[in-house]
C-alpha positions as CSV (number, residue, x, y, z in Angstrom):
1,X,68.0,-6.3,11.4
2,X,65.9,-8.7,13.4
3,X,63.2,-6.7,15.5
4,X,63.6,-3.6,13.5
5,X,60.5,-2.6,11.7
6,X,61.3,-0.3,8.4
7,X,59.1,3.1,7.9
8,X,58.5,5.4,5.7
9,X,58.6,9.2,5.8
10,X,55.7,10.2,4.0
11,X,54.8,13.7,2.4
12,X,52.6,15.5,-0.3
13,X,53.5,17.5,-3.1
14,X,50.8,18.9,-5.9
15,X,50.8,16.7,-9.0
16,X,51.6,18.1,-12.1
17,X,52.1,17.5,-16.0
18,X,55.5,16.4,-15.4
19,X,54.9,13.7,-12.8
20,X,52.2,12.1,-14.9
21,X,54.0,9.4,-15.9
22,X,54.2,8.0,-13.0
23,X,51.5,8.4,-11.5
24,X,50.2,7.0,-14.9
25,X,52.9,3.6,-14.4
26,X,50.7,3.1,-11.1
27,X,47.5,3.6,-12.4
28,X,48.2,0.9,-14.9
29,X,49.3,-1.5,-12.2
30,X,46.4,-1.0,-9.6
31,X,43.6,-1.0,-11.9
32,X,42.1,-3.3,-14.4
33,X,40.5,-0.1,-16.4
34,X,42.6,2.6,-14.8
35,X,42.5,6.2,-16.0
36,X,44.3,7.4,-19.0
37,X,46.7,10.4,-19.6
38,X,43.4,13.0,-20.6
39,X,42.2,12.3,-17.3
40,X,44.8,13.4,-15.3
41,X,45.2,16.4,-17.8
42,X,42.2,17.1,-17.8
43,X,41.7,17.4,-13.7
44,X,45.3,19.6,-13.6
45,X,43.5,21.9,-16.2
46,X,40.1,22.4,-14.3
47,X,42.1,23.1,-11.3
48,X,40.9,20.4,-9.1
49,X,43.3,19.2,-6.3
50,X,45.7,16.1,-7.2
51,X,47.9,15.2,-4.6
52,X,51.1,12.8,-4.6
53,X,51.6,10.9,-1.5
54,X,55.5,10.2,-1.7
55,X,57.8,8.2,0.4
56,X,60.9,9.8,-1.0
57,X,61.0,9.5,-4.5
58,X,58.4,6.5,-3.9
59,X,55.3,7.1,-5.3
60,X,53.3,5.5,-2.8
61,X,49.8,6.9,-3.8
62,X,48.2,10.0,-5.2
63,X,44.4,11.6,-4.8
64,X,42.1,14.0,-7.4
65,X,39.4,15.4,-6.0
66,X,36.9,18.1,-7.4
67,X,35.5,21.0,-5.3
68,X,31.9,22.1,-5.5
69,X,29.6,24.4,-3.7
70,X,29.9,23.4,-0.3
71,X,31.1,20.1,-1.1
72,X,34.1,17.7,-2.6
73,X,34.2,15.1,-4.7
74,X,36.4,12.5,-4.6
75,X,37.3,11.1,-8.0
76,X,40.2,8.8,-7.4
77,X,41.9,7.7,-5.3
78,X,45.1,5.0,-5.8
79,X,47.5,3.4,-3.0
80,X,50.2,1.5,-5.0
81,X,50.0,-2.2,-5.1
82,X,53.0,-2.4,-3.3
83,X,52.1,-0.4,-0.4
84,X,48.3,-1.4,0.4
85,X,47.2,-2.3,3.4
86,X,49.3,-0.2,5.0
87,X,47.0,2.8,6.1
88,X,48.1,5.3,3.4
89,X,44.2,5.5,2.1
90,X,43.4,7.0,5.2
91,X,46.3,9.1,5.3
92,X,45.7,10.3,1.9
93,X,41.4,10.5,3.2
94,X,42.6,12.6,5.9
95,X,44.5,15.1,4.1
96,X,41.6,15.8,1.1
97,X,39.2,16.0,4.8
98,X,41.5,19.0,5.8
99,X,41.4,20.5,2.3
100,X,38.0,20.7,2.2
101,X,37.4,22.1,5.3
102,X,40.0,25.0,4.8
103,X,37.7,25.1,0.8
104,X,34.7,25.8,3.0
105,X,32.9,22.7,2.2
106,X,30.5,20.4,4.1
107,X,30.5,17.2,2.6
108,X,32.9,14.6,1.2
109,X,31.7,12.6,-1.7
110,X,32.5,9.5,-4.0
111,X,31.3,6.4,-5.9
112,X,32.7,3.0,-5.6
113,X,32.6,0.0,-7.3
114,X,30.0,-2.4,-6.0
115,X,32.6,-5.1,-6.2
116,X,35.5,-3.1,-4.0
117,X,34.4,-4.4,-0.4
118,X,37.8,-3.8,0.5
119,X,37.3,-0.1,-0.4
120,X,34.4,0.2,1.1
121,X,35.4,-1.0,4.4
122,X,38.1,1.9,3.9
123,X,35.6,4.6,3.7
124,X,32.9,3.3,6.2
125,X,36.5,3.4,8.6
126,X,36.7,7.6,7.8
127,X,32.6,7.7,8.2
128,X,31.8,7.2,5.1
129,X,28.3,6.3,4.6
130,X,26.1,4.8,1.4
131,X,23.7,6.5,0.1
132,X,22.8,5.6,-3.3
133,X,23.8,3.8,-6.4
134,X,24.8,4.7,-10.0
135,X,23.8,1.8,-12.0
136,X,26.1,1.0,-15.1
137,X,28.6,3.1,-13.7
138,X,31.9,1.5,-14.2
139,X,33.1,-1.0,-17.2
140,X,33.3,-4.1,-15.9
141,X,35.8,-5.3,-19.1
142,X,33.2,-7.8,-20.0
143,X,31.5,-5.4,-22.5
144,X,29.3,-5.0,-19.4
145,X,29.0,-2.2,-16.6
146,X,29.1,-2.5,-12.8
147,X,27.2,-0.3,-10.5
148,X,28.9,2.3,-8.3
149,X,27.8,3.1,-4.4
150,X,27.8,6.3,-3.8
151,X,29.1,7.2,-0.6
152,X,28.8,10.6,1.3
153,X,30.7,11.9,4.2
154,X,29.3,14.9,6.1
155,X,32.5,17.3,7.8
């Protein structure tokens, strides 16, 4: 198949308790402190919006974000190892962009490691800007914390 590039039909369904292990089994894979089961539980029980980003029955990545006032916050966000670098955060940044807008609000926002250029890069790409710092925000896995950028997006 010389000269025939492969693609993927992508689509979004909600997530739910039953597709928590998987989403889980790539949690594990793209993070060296990933989030646990309670997390995602936790988000499905408070209502916040967790989307799947499949390719088929690919779980290529998945978002949670957490409406506010006039605003969203975006509390993770995961592209499988196996399929980064291949523009599905901005899909996935796109689609929680739309869902705010039709929730009424007027800003996106997030932290991020201080470490995660290659995130960063993502969101200053979908006009993401920096605005602050949390320091000690994240565990670094050295029994030391690593500050967060926060990171605001105005719709």
């Amino acid at each position: 198949m010389t000269g025939v590039q492969s693609t993927i039909e992508a689509c979004f369904e909600a997530m739910t308790p039953h597709n928590i292990d998987l989403v889980l089994a790539v949690e594990q894979q793209a993070y060296a402190h990933p989030w646990v089961r309670a997390n995602f539980t936790d988000a499905l029980a408070s209502g916040y919006q967790a989307q799947l980003l499949m390719g088929g029955d690919i779980l290529l990545g998945y978002f949670v974000a957490m409406k506010g006032v006039d605003e969203v916050h975006l509390l993770n966000i995961t592209v499988a190892p196996a399929y980064q670098r291949q523009g599905w955060a901005h899909v996935m940044l796109d689609a929680m962009a739309v869902w705010a807008r039709g929730q009424g609000a007027e800003w996106l926002w997030l932290e991020v490691r201080v470490g995660n250029l290659r995130a960063m890069h993502v969101y200053e790409s979908q006009g993401f800007e920096a605005v602050g710092q949390r320091k000690n925000y994240y565990p670094d896995g050295h029994g030391q914390r690593e500050h967060a950028v926060v990171m605001s997006r105005r719709l």
